[in-house]
C-alpha positions in Angstrom: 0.0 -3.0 -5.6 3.1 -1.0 -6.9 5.2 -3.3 -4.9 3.4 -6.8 -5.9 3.8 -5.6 -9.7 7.8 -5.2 -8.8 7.8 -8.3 -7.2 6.3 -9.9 -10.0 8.6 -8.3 -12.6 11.6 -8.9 -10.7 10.8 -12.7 -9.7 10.9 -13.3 -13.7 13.6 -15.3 -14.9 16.4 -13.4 -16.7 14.2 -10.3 -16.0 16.3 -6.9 -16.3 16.1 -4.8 -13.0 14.1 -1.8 -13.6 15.5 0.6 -15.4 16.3 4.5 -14.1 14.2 7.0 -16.1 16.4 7.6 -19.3 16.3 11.5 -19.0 16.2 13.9 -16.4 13.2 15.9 -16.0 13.1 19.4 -16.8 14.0 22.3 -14.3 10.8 23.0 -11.9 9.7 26.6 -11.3 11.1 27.5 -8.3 7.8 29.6 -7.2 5.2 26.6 -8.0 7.7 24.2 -6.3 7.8 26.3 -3.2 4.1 26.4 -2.8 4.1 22.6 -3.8 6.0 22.1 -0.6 3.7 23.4 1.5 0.7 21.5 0.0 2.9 17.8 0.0 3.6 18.9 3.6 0.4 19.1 5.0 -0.7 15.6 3.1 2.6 13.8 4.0 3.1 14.6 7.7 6.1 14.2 9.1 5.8 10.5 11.2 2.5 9.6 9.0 4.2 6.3 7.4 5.9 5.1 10.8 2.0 5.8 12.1 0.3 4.0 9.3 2.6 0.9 9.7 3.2 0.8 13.2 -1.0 1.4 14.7 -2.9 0.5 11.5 -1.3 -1.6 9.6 -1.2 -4.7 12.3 -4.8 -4.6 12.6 -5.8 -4.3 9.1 -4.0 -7.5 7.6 -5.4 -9.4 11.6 -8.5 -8.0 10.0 -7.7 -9.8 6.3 -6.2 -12.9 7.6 -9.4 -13.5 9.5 -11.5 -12.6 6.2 -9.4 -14.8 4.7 -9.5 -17.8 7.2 -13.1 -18.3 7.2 -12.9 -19.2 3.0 -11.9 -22.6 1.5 -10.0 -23.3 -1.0 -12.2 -23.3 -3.7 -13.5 -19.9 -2.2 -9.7 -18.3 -3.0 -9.6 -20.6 -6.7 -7.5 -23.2 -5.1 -7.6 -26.7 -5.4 -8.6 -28.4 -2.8 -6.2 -31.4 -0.3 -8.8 -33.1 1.1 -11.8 -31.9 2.9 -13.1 -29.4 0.3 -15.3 -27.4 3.5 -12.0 -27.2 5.6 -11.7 -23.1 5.9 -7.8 -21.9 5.3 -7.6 -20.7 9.3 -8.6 -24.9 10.2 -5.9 -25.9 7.6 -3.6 -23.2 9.2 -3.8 -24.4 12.9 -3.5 -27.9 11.5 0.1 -27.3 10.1 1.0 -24.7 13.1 -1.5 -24.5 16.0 0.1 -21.4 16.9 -0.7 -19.6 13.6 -2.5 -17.2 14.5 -0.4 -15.8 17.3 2.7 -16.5 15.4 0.8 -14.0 12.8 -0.1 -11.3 15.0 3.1 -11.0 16.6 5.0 -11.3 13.4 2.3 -8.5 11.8 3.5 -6.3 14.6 6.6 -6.3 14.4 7.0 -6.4 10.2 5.2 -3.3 10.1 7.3 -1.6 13.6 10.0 -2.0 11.2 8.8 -1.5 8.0 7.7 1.9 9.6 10.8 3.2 10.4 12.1 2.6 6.8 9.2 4.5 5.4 9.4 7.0 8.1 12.9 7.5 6.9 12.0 8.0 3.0 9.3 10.1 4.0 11.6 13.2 3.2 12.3 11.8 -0.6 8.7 10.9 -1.1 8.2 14.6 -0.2 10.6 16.2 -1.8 9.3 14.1 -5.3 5.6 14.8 -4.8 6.8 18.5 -4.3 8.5 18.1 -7.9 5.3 16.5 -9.3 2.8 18.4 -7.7 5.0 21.7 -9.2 4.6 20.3 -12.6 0.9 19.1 -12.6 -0.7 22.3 -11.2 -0.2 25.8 -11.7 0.6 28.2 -9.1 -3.3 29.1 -8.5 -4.4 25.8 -8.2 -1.2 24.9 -5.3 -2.8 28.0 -3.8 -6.3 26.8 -3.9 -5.0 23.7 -2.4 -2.9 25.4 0.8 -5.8 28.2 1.5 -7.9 24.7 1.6 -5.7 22.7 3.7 -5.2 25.9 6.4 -8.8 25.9 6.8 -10.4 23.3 9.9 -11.8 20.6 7.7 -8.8 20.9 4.8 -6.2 20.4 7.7 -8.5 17.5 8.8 -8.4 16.2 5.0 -5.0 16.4 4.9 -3.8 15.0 8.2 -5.8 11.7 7.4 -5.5 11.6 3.5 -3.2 8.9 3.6 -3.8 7.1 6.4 -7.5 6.2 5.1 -6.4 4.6 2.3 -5.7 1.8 5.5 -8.6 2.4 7.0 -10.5 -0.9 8.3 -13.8 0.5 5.8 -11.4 0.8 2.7 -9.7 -2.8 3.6 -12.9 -4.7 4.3 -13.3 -3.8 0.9 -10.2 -4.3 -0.6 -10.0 -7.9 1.2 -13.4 -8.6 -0.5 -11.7 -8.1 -3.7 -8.9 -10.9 -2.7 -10.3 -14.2 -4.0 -10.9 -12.2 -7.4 -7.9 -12.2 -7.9 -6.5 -15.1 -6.8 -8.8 -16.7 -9.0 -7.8 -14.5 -12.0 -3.9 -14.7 -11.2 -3.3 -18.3 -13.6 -4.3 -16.5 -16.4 -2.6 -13.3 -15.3 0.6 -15.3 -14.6 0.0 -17.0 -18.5 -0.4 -14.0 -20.0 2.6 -12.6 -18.3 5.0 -15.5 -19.1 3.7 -15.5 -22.6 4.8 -11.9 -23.0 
């Protein structure tokens, strides 16, 4: 959502780029940051982004596009070019009849990539959630957190904390949510350009 919302500002005509926060943040205390590390650790494993992308990713967006494909236009707030009951996966393998395997096979190997550049900023998303994490809680609370995630079910928690937010139960739902939006995105778009 973070990235659409860039997209969005950055597709504006004459938009600025985003700026860089104006000040630097204050020093970190070097004791809560060090506990910090351990607890952004065990919630950002090390490979968990070239994971999520590379064998969960492909199957969640197969799993949306064919959500998706069974609606009509006027199901996603479209208008409709000709038969109004034509579902968006007929439309689809009318224009390209190999649609959906151009899909998957351009699904896999989006997110094979896109996981390796995530994989590879994994170290700065870590080293800024350490930061943050230092700076929201105090030194017992870090500690609550790390005593939680050594035990069986915290180091369970942790391992998979990210990864669920792709999790084919969380997507379902999140899919269901599409022609919402698409519906309200006109007036968001109005509102937006008015601004």
């Amino acid at each position: 959502m973070i990235s659409l919302a860039l997209a969005l500002a950055a597709a504006q005509p004459g938009a600025p780029p985003p700026a860089a926060a104006s000040s630097a943040p204050a020093p970190v205390d070097p004791a809560r940051l060090a506990i910090a590390e351990k607890v952004v650790g065990a919630l950002v494993p090390d490979g968990v982004y070239l994971s999520m992308m590379r064998d969960k990713m492909p199957a969640m967006v197969d799993a949306m596009m064919a959500q998706m494909g069974g609606m009509t236009a006027a199901d996603m707030g479209l208008p409709s070019k000709g038969d109004a009951t034509e579902t968006m996966a007929q439309a689809a393998a009318k224009a390209d009849p190999a649609f959906r395997e151009r899909m998957t096979i351009s699904t896999r190997v989006m997110f094979e990539e896109m996981g390796k550049v995530f994989g590879a900023m994994e170290p700065r998303l870590r080293t800024g959630l350490s930061r943050a994490f230092a700076r929201k809680y105090t030194a017992q609370q870090l500690t609550d957190m790390q005593t939680s995630f050594a035990t069986p079910s915290g180091k369970a928690f942790a391992n998979e904390y990210l990864s669920t937010f792709v999790d084919p139960e969380v997507m379902t739902e999140m899919a269901r949510a599409t022609p919402e939006l698409m519906k309200a995105m006109p007036a968001i778009m109005k509102k937006v350009e008015a601004a």
